[in-house]
N, C-alpha and C positions, 0 to 999 in steps of 0.2 A: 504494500500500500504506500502510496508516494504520500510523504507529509510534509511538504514544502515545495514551494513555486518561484523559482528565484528570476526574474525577466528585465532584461535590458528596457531602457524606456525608451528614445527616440523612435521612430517606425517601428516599435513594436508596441509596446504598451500604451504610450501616444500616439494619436492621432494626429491629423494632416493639423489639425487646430491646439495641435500639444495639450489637449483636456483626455482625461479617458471618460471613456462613455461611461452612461449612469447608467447603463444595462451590466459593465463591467464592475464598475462602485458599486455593487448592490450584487455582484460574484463573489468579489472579492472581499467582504462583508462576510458573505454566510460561508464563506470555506474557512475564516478566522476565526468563526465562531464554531466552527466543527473543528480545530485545531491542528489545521492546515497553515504553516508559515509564509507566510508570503514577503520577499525581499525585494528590494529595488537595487540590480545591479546595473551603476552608471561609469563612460567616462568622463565623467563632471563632477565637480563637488557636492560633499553633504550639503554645502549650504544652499546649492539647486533645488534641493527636492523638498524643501520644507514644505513649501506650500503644497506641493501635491502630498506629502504625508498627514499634512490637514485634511485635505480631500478625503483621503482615503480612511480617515479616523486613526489615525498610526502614527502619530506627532506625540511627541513629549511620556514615552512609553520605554519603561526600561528593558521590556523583555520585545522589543521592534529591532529590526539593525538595517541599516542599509549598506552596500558596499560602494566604494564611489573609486575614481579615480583608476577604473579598469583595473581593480580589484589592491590598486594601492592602500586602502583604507577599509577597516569597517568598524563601525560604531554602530549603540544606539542612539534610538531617534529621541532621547534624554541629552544625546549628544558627547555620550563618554564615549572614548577610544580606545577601541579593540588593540588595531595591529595596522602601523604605519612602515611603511616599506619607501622611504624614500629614494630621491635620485641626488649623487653625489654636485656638490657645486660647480665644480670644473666643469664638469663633462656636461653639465644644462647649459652653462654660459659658452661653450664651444657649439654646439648644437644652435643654440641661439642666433651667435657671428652667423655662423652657415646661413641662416635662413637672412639674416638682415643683409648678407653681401647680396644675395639672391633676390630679395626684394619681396620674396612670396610670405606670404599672411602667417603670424607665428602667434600659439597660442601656449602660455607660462602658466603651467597651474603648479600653486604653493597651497599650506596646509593654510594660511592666511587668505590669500588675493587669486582673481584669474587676469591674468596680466595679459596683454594683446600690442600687438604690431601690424601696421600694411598690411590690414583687411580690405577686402573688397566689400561694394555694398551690397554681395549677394550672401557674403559670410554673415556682414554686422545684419541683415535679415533675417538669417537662420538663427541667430544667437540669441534674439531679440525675444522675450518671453520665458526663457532658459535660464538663462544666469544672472548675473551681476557682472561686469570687465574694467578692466581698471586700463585705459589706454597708458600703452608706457612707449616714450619717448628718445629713449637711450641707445645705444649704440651698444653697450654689450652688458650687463645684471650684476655690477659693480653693488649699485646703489640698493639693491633690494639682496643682495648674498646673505644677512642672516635667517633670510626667512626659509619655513622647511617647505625645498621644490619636491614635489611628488611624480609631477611628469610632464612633457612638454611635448608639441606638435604642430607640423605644416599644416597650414593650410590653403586649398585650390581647389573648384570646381570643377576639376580636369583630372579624369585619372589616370590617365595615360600619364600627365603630366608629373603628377608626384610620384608613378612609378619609378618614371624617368628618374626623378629627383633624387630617390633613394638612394641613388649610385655615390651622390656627394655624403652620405653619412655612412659607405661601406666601413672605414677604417673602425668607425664607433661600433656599428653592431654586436661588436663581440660582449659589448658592455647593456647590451638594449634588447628588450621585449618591442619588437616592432608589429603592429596592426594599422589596418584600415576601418574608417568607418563612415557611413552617414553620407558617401561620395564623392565627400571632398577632406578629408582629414587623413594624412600619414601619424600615427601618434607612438609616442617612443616612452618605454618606463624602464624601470631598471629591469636588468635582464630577471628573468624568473618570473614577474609581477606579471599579472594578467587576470580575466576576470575567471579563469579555471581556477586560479589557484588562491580567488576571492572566494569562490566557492569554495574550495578543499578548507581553507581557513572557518570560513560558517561553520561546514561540516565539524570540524571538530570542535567548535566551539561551542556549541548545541548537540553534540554527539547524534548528528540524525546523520546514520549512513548517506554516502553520495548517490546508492542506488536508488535512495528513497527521496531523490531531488529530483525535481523536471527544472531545464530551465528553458526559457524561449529566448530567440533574436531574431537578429536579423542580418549581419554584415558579418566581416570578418572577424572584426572585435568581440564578436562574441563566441566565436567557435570553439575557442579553451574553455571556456564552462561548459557549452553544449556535448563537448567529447567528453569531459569528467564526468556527466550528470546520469544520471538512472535513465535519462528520456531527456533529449536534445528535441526541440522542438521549432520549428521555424514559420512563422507568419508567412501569408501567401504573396505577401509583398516583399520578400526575404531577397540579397541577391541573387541573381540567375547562377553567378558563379559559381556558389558554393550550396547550392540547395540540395546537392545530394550529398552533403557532409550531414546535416539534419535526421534525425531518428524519422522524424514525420514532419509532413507541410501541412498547415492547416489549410480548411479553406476560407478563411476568414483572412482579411489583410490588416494593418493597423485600426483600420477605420470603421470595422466590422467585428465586434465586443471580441478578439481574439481569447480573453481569460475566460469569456463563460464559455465557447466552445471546448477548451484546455478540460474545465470543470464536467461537463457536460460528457465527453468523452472517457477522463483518464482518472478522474476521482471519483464522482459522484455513480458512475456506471461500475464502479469496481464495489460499491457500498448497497449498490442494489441488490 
């Protein structure tokens, strides 16, 4: 019996309008009250999801967790902190240069700030409803070194483009958890860090076996928990590339309650 739901947000648990439907609010409701966990795994900050953990009644709750930062973090939604995996200074402020000689749209996430450079207006649109960003100015992360960097990434609406790109951070890799996501983001953590192994951290932290997780996505970023998880599971809007990594494709896409199908399917039918 699977006893936790662990699902990436952007295109998957969100919708085109970043709300999730009140058909899924009211899923996700009665599988908590049947004691079914339910987590928010993001590459964003804790501090992104409050308001949707209000939504969802899951805010200020010490036994909630959410993982954030492509599995850099997890805490409760009280806001204490589990397990921080940060990324070394050097190697963010080198990472950083690259992208400022390059000119393409760089995103600095700390355990503090989401720091931002040479966005496009199609990026600062997508952003917009998501986070908080702190425009930063500077030429290389001198002025902001004591704060704790978590992980850092390109951005371009072009994937072909950051494919490309990747070539200029070969030397680092060996040091880096590299993904994609959302179809315009290259995003870099410390090597190890990813949201599989945000999940494998849950897991033991709640001692609820991995076979008894489902988790959902939808891009590449989320394929390390999808492979860890008891049941990989991928929205019908998932990418094309990678849809037969996925345990099963719904046939719901973000936009279409994907949790109460999940529920409907892989919980509630196993309790019948």
């Amino acid at each position: 019996m699977y006893k936790a739901i662990i699902t990436d947000l952007d295109e998957t648990l969100l919708n085109d309008q970043k709300e999730v439907s009140s058909q899924d609010i009211e899923t996700i409701k009665r599988l908590r009250e049947q004691g079914i966990r339910f987590v928010l795994s993001t590459g964003r900050p804790y501090s992104s999801t409050k308001e949707l953990l209000q939504t969802l009644g899951m805010d200020e709750k010490e036994d909630e967790f959410v993982i954030s930062f492509n599995g850099g973090a997890i805490q409760n939604t009280e806001g204490k902190l589990f397990s921080l995996s940060g990324m070394d200074y050097d190697l963010v402020n080198a990472l950083f240069k690259i992208g400022k000689e390059s000119g393409i749209g760089i995103h600095v996430y700390t355990t503090e700030n989401t720091y931002v450079t040479d966005l496009d207006p199609d990026d600062i649109a997508h952003i917009q409803g998501r986070m908080a960003i702190t425009d930063y100015g500077e030429e290389d992360l001198e002025r902001i070194r004591d704060e704790h960097f978590v992980k850092i990434l390109y951005s371009k609406s072009d994937m072909d483009y950051l494919k490309a790109f990747r070539e200029k951070i070969r030397d680092y890799e060996d040091q880096l958890e590299v993904s994609y996501s959302s179809g315009r983001y290259l995003e870099m953590n410390k090597k190890g860090v990813s949201k599989g192994s945000g999940l494998l951290a849950f897991s033991k932290l709640l001692d609820i076996p991995k076979e008894s997780i489902i988790a959902v996505g939808d891009n590449f970023n989320d394929l390390s928990m999808i492979q860890e998880a008891g049941l990989g599971i991928g929205v019908a809007n998932a990418n094309a590339d990678i849809k037969d990594q996925f345990d099963f494709i719904l046939e719901s896409t973000n936009n279409e309650n994907p949790i109460t199908e999940i529920a409907g399917k892989f919980i509630e039918e196993q309790e019948a």
